[in-house]
C-alpha positions as a printed Julia matrix, in Angstrom:
364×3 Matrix{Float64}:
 102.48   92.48  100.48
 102.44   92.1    96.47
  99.57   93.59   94.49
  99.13   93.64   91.07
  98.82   96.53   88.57
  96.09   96.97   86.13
  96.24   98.85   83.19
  99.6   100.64   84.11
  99.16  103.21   86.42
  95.28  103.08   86.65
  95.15  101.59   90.12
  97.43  104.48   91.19
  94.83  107.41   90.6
  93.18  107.23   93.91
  94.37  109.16   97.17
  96.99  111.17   95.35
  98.27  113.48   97.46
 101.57  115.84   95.78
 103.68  117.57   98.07
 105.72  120.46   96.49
 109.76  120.44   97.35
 111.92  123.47   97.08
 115.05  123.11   95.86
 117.67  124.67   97.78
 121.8   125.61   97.74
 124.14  124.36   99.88
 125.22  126.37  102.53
 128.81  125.14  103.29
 130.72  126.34  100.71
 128.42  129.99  100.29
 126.86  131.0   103.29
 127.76  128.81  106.02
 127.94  130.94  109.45
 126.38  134.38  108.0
 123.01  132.93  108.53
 122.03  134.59  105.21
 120.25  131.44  104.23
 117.74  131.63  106.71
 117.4   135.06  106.93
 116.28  134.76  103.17
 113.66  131.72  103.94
 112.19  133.99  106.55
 111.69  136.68  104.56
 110.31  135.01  101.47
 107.2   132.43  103.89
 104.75  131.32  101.67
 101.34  130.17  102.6
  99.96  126.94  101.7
  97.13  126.81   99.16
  95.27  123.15   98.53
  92.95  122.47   95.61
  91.31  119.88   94.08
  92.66  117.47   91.22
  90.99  114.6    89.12
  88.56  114.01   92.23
  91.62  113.38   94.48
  92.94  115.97   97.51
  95.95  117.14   96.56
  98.24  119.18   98.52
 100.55  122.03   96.65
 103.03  124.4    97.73
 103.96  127.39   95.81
 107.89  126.66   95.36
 110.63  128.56   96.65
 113.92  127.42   94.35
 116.89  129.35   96.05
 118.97  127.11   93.5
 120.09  123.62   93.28
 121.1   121.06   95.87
 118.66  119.97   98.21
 114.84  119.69   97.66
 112.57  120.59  100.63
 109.14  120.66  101.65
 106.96  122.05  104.61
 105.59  119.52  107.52
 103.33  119.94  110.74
 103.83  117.88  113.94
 101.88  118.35  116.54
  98.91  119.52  117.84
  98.54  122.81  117.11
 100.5   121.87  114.54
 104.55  123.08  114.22
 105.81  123.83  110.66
 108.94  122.23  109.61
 111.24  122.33  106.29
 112.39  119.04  105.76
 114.38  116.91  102.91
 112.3   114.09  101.49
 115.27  111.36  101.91
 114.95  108.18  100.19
 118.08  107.19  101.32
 116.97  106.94  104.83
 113.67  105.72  106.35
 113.71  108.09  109.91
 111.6   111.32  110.83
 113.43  113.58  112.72
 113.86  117.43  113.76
 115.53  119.35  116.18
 114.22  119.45  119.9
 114.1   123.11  121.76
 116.56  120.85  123.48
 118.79  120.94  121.78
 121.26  123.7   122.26
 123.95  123.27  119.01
 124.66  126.36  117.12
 123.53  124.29  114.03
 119.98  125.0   115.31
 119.82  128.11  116.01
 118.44  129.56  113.54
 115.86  126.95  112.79
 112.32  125.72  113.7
 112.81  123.78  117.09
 110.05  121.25  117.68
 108.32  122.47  121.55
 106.74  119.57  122.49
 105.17  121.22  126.01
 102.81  123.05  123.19
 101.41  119.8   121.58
  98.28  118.79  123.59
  99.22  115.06  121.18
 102.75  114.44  121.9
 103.83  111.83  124.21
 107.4   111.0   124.44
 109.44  107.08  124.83
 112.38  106.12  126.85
 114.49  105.12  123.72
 117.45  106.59  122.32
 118.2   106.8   118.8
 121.88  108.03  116.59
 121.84  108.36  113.05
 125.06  108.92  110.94
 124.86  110.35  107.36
 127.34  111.27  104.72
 127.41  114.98  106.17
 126.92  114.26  110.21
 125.76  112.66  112.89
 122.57  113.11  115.3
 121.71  111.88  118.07
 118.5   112.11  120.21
 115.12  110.59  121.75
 112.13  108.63  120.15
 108.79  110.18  120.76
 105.32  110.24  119.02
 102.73  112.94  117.8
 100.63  113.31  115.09
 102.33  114.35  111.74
 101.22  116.3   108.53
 101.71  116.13  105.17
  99.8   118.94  103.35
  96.23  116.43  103.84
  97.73  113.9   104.99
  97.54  113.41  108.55
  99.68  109.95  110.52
  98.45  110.2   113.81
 100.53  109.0   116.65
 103.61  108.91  114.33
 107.09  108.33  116.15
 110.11  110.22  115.22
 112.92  111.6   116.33
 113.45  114.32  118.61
 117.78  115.6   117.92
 119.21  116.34  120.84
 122.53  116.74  119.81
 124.08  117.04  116.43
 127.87  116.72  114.69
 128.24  118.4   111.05
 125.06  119.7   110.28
 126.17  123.68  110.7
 125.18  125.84  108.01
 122.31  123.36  106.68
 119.2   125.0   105.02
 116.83  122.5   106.43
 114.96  121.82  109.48
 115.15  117.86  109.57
 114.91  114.62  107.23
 112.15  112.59  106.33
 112.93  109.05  105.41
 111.1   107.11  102.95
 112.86  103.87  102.42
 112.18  100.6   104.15
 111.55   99.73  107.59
 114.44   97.45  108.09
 116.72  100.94  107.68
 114.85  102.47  110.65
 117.69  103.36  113.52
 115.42  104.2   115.67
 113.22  101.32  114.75
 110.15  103.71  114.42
 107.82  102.57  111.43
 108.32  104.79  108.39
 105.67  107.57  108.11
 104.96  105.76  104.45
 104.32  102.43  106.08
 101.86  103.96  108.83
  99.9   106.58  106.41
  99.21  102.5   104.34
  98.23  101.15  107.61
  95.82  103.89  108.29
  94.62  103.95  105.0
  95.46  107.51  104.31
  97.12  106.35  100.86
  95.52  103.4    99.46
  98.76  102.01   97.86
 102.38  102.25   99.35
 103.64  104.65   96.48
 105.34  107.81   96.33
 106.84  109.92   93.31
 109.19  112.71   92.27
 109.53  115.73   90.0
 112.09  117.3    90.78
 112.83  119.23   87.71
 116.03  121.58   87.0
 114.84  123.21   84.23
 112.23  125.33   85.72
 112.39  127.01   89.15
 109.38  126.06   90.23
 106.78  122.96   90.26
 109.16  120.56   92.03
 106.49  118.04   93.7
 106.17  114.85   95.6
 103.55  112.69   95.49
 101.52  110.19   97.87
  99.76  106.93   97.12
 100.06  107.55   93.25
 101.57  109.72   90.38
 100.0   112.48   87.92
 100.69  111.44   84.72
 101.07  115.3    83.69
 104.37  115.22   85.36
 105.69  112.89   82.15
 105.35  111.62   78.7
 105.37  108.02   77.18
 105.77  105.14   79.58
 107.47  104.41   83.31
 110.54  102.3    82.73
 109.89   99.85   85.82
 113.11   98.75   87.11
 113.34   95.79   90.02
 114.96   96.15   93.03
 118.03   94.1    93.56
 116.78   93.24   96.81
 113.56   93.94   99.02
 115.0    96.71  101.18
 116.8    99.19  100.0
 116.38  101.23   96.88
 119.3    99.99   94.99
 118.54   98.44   91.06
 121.48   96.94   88.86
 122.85   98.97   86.49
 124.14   98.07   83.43
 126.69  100.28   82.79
 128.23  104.05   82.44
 129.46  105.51   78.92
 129.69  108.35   76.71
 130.19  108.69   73.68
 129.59  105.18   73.04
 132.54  104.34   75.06
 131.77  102.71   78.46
 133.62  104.56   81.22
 132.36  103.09   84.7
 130.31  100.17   85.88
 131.65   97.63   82.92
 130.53   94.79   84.52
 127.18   95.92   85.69
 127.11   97.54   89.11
 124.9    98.77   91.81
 122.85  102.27   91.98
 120.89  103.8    95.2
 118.72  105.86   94.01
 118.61  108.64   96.24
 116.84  111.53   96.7
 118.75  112.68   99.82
 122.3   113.25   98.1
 122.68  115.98   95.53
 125.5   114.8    93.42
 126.27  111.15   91.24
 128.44  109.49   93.88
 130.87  106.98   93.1
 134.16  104.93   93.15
 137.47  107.17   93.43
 139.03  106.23   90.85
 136.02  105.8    88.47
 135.13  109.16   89.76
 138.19  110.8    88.71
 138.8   109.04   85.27
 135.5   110.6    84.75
 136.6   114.01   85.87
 139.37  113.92   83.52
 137.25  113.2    80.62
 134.72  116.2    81.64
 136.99  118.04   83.44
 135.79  119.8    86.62
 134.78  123.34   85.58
 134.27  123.9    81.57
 132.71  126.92   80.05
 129.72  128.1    80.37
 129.46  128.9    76.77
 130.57  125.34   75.56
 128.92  123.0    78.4
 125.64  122.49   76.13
 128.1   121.1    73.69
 129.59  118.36   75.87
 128.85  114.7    74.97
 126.22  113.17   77.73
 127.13  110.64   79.89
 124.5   108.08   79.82
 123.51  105.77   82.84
 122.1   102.16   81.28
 120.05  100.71   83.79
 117.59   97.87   83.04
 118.57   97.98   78.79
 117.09  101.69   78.86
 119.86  105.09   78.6
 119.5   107.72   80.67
 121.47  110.54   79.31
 122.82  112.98   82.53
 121.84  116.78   82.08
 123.62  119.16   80.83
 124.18  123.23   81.49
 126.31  123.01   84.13
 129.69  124.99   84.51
 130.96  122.07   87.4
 131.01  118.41   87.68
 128.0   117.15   89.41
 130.22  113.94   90.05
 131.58  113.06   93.52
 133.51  110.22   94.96
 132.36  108.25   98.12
 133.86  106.96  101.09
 132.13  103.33  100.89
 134.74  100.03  100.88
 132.87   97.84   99.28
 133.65   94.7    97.24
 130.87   95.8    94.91
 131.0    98.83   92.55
 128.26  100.96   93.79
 127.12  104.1    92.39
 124.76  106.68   94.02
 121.99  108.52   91.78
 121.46  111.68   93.43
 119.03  114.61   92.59
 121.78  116.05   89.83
 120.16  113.06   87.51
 116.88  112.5    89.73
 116.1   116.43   88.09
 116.23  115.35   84.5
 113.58  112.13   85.12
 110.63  111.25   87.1
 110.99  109.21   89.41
 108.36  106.52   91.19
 109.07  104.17   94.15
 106.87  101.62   94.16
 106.88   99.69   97.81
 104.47   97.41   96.93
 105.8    95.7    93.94
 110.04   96.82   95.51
 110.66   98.61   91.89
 111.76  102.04   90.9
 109.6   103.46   87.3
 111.64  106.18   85.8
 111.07  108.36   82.75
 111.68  111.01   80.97
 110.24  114.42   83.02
 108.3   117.13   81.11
C-alpha cells in the first residue's frame, strides 16, 4: 500500500531500529576446509550492547570486519533465544538456517538451530528448495519467534536446511531475505512484511551502510534511516517493476566513454552478492580495459568507472589490487547487471517497500 512522504525523510524517524553487519572474506579461495574461519569468529564473540538514539530503540553491534565480501549480522530464534550469523540478502526474500538435522560437513562448524529447546517453535508439513548463485538448500518450513537486536516477529516462519549443495567453507550461519513476497520459495511472508503487520516498524523501510573505508560501523537499519550515515540528498530511484529490486540504468562508462549498458539496461541491486555481476562479454571488455590485477601503488590512479542510473553518476571505488567485476550465468534477452556490495560500500543505500524505490547517496 502507497504512502506518501513528507518533508523527505521526516516520516522515517520513528521506530528506527539499526542492525550492525560485519563484513566478512570469502572462504573458498583462502580458508575453505581448515575451518580457520570459524575458529577465528569463535574466538573474537562480541556481546551485544543497545542504546538509545533520537528517542528511537536502536539496536548496535560492535563490528567484527575480517575483510571484504560478505556483510553479516547476529539473529535470535527461538525461545530461549538461539544466536545466528546471517547475510542480510536483498536478493532473496527467505529466512533460513541450518537444522541440528542436518548432517552436511558444510555445517559443522556452525550454529545449528535445536528446535526441541524452543518452548515457541512449532514446525509445518511443507517442504521448501532454494537455489542461489553459490548452492542449493533444501529443507522444512517451520515457525518461531525471531529477533532482530529489539525487534521481535513472533511466530515468524522460516526455513529449517536439511540438506545443502555448495555451501562448504561459507562464513555464515544462514540468509535473511528482504525482498518481496512474490520471491518467497517457501512462500513464508518476509520477516519485513510481518515486523509491518505487527507494527514493530511503522513503515516498510530498511537501509544500508555498508562502508569499505572503515572497518567498522557497517549497519542496517529498520523502519527508517539515520541521516548521520550520509550527506546531501537520497537520489530516489523507481523500481522497474513492483517486485524485485531491479531500477533501469542508464548506462556504464569511464572516462567519458560508455563501455556497457549503451542502451540502458537493468540493475538488481543486491546486497547478497559481493562483486558487479554482468554480461560475459561486457564483463571481459571491461577487464581488458582495467585489467584484472594492477598495482597496488597505481590503483588510486585508475580512471572510475561510473554507473548512471536515473541521470545521477555513481563513480565505483577505488583501492583495490583485483577486479571487483564478475560475469554471470543468466540468458537473458535483456542486459542485466547486478550491483553487489563492491559498489553498495561506497553509497548508502535505502529500500523503500512502500513507495517500490531504491534512494542512494553518497556514504560518509
Amino acid at each position: 500500500m502507497k504512502w506518501l512522504v513528507i518533508l523527505g525523510l521526516m516520516g522515517f524517524s520513528e521506530c528506527i531500529v539499526k542492525k550492525p553487519l560485519r563484513r566478512v572474506k570469502t572462504m573458498r579461495k583462502i580458508l575453505s576446509g581448515k575451518n580457520m574461519m570459524n575458529n577465528f569468529l569463535k574466538e573474537r564473540a562480541y556481546r551485544v550492547s543497545q542504546i538509545s538514539f533520537r528517542g528511537s530503540n536502536l539496536t548496535i553491534h560492535p563490528l567484527r570486519n575480517i575483510r571484504d565480501l560478505f556483510y553479516l549480522g547476529n539473529i535470535t530464534i527461538g525461545t530461549p533465544p538461539q544466536e545466528f550469523q546471517v547475510v542480510f540478502d536483498t536478493g532473496s526474500s527467505d529466512l533460513w538456517v541450518p537444522s541440528i538435522f542436518c548432517n552436511s560437513s558444510a555445517w559443522s562448524t556452525h550454529v545449528r538451530f535445536r528446535h526441541l529447546q524452543s518452548s515457541t517453535f512449532w514446525p509445518t508439513n511443507k517442504t521448501f528448495s532454494i537455489t542461489y548463485g553459490s548452492g542449493r538448500i533444501k529443507g522444512v518450513v517451520v515457525h518461531d519467534t525471531v529477533r532482530i537486536g529489539d525487534l521481535v516477529s513472533t511466530d515468524q516462519p522460516f526455513g529449517l536446511c536439511m540438506a545443502e549443495s555448495g555451501f562448504k567453507g561459507i562464513a555464515f550461519d544462514g540468509i535473511l531475505g528482504l525482498s518481496y513476497p512474490n520471491r518467497s520459495f517457501s512462500g513464508a511472508i518476509p520477516i519485513v512484511d510481518k515486523l509491518k503487520n505487527e507494527g514493530a516498524i511503522s513503515e516498510p523501510v530498511f537501509a544500508f551502510y555498508l562502508t569499505k573505508d572503515n572497518w567498522e560501523g557497517c549497519l542496517v537499519m529498520f523502519g527508517g534511516v539515520d541521516h548521520c550515515c550520509y550527506e546531501g540528498e537520497l537520489n530516489w530511484v523507481p523500481l522497474i517493476q513492483a517486485g524485485n529490486w531491479i531500477v533501469h540504468m542508464d548506462c556504464i562508462s569511464m572516462k567519458r566513454e560508455v563501455i556497457a549498458c549503451s542502451d540502458g539496461c537493468e540493475a538488481f541491486v543486491d546486497t547478497g552478492t559481493s562483486h558487479i555481476v554482468g554480461p560475459r562479454r561486457l564483463v571481459n571488455n571491461i577487464q581488458k580495459l582495467i585489467g584484472h590485477y594492477v598495482s597496488c601503488s597505481v590503483v588510486n590512479t585508475l580512471p572510475s568507472i561510473i554507473f548512471t542510473i536515473n541521470g545521477i553518476n555513481y563513480p565505483d571505488s577505488r583501492g583495490r589490487c583485483y577486479t571487483t567485476f564478475q560475469e554471470h550465468r543468466m540468458s537473458s534477452s535483456t542486459e542485466t547487471w547486478v550491483l553487489g556490495d563492491n559498489f553498495l560500500g561506497v553509497y548508502f543505500s535505502v529500500f523503500d517497500r512502500g513507495n517500490d524505490r531504491i534512494g542512494v547517496v553518497r556514504a560518509v
